[in-house]
C-alpha positions in Angstrom: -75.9 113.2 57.9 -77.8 110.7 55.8 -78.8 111.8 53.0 -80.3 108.7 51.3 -82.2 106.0 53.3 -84.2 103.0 51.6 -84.8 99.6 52.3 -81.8 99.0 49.3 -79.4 101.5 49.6 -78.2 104.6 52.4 -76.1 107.5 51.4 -74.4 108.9 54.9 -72.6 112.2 53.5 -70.4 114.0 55.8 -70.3 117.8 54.3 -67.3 119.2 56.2 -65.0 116.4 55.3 -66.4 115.6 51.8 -66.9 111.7 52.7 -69.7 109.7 51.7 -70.2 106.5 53.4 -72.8 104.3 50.8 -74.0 101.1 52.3 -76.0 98.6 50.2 -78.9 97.5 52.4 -80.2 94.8 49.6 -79.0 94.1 46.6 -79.4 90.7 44.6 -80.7 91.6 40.9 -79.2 93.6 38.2 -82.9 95.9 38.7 -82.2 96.5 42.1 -78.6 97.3 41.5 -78.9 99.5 38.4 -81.8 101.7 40.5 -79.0 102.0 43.0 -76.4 103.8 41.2 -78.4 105.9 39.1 -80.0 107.4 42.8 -76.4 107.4 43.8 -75.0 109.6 40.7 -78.2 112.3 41.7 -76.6 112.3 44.9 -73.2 112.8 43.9 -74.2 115.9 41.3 -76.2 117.4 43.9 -73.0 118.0 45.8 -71.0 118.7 42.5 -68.5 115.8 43.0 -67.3 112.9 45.7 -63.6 113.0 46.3 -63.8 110.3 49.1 -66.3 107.5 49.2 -66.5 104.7 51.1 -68.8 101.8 49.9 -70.1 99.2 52.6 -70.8 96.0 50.7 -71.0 93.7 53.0 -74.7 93.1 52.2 -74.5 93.0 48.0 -75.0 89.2 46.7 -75.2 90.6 43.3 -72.7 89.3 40.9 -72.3 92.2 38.2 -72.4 91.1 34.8 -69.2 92.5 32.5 -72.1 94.7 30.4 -72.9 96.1 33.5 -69.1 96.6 34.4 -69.0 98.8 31.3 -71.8 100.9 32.0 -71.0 101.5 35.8 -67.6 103.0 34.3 -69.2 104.9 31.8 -72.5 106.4 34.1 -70.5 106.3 37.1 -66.3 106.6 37.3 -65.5 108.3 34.4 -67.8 111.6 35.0 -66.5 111.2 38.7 -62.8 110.9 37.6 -63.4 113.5 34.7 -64.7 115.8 37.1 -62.3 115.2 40.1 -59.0 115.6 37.6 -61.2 119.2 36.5 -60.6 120.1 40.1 -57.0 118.7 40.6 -58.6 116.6 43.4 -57.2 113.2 44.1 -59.6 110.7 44.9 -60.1 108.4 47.3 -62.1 105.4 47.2 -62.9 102.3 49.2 -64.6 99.6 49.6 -65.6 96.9 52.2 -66.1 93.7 50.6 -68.8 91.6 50.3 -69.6 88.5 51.9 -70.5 86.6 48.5 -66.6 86.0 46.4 -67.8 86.4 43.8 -69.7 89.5 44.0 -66.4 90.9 44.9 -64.5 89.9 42.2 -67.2 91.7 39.9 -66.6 94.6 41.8 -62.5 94.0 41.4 -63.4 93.8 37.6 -65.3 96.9 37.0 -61.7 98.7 38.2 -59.2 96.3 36.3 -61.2 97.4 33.2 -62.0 100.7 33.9 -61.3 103.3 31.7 -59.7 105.5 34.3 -57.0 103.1 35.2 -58.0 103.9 39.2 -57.7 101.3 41.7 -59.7 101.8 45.1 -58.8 100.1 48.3 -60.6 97.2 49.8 -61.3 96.1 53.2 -62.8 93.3 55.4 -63.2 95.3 58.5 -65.3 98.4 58.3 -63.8 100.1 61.5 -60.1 99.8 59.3 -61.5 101.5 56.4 -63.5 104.3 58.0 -59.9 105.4 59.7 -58.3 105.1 56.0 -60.6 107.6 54.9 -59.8 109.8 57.6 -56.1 109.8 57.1 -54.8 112.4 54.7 -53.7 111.4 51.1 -50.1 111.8 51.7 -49.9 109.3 54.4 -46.7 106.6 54.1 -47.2 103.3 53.7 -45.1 101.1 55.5 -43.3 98.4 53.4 -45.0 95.6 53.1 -44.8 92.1 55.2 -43.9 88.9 53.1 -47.3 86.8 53.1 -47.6 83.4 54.9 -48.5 80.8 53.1 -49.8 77.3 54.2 -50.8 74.5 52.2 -53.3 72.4 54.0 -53.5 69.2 53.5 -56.7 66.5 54.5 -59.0 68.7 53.9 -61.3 67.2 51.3 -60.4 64.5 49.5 -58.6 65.2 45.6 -58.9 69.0 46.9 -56.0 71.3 48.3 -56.6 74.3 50.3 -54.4 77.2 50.5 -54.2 79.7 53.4 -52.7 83.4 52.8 -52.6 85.4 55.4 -51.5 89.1 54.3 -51.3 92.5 55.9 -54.8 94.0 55.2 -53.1 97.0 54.3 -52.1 95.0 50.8 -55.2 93.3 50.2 -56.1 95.7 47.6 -53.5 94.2 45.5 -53.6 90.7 46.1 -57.6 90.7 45.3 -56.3 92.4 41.5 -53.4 89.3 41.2 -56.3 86.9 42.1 -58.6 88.3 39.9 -56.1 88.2 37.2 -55.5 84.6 38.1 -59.0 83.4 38.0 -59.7 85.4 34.5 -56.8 84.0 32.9 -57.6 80.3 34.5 -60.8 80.9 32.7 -59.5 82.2 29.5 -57.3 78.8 29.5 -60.4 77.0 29.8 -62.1 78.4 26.8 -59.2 78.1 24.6 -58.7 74.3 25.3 -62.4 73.9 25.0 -62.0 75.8 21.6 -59.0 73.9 20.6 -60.7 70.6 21.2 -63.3 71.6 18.6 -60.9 71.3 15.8 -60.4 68.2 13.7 -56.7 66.4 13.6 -56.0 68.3 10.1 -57.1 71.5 11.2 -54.9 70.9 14.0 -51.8 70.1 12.0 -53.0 73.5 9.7 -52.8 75.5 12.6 -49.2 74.6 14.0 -48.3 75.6 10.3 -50.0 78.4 10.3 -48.5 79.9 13.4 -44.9 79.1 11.8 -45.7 81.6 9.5 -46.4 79.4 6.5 -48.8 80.6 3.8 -52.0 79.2 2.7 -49.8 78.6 -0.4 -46.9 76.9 0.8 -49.4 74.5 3.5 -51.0 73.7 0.2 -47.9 72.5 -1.3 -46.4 71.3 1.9 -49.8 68.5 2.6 -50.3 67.9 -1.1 -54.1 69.8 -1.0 -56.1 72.6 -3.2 -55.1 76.1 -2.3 -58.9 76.3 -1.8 -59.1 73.4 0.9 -56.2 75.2 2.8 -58.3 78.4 2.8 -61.2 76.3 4.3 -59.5 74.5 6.6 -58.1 78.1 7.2 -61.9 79.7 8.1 -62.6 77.0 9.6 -59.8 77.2 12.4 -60.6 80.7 12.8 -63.8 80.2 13.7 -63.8 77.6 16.1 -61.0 79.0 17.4 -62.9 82.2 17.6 -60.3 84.5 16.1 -60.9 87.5 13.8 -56.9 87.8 13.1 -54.3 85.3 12.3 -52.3 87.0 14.8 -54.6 85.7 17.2 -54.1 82.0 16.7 -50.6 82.1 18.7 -51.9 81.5 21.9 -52.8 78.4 20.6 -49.0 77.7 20.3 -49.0 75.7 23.6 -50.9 73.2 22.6 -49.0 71.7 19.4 
């Protein structure tokens, strides 16, 4: 029965099986997106909890931003989990993904930082993930096929492509690892950007530094003021954007 129907979102909410199928109809701005889940969480106190929901978003070209991550899992998962855990009703939740990457990913972040620690299931085809929700909560998985890999080659040139073709019962999993991949390609990024920032001295500073040498000793060791040490020292630390000294190891790699 549908419970919910604008030109943006539809709620279809089956009573006698507890599944609500949500579909994004148009979605592209943070407005639009926000209005969305605050008519969804109505929805979902109405019926005084959503153990099994599956979310359709094919049609969502909105790339959440990680402020709105936050507050989804704060407005949203964490009163549904809360709530759910109240009951001692597992949860189950899925999602078909979107057309636009990195719309998805978004969507993969809001869970790998979610306070909750849940992890939904993801699907391309819709058909595949309507019959998941069906199937009762205990239901085996089957072990899981090694992935094929194939490195193509000609494809652009100075660019590689590489094909993975997986069981779509473990793409749930492979969409965390590559979002883990891309955040921590990113994070490498910043940090050699950051690192570039620093001046030859400062550089030298901080491989002493992370030996464990005091501002003292670094002093004595370069023939410099204490006081020009504990410069340098800010000064690292700032371009480096660290508010510890404990921090400043990850920059290890690069001395």
């Amino acid at each position: 029965m549908i419970i919910y129907d604008t030109p943006k979102f539809q709620i279809d909410y089956l009573e006698k099986e507890g599944i609500s199928f949500n579909s994004f109809v148009n979605c592209n701005n943070a407005d639009d997106f926000i209005g969305i889940i605050k008519d969804y969480r109505v929805h979902f106190d109405n019926v005084g909890g959503i153990s099994k929901a599956l979310w359709d978003n094919t049609n969502l070209t909105f790339t959440i931003p990680p402020d709105l991550q936050k507050w989804v899992d704060n407005f949203l998962n964490m009163p549904d989990w809360q709530k759910l855990n109240q009951l001692y009703v597992p949860p189950k939740l899925g999602f078909v993904i979107s057309t636009d990457t990195a719309s998805h990913l978004s969507v993969v972040d809001v869970f790998e930082n979610s306070q909750t620690g849940f992890r939904p299931h993801f699907f391309v085809n819709k058909e595949e993930a309507v019959e998941w929700m069906f199937k009762p909560n205990n239901t085996p998985k089957s072990l899981p096929e090694p992935p094929e890999i194939k490195i193509l080659h000609d494809v652009i040139p100075h660019k590689t492509r590489i094909e993975l073709t997986i069981d779509s019962e473990d793409l749930s999993e492979y969409l965390f690892m590559l979002n883990k991949l891309l955040r921590s390609r990113k994070l490498t990024q910043k940090h050699t950007e950051n690192y570039l920032k620093l001046t030859k001295r400062e550089r030298e500073i901080l491989g002493l530094i992370i030996h464990g040498m005091t501002d003292k000793l670094i002093a004595t060791h370069l023939c410099l003021s204490y006081e020009t040490i504990r410069t340098h020292r800010k000064n690292i630390m700032t371009k480096l954007e660290c508010k510890k000294a404990s921090q400043l190891s990850i920059y290890a790699y690069f001395l």
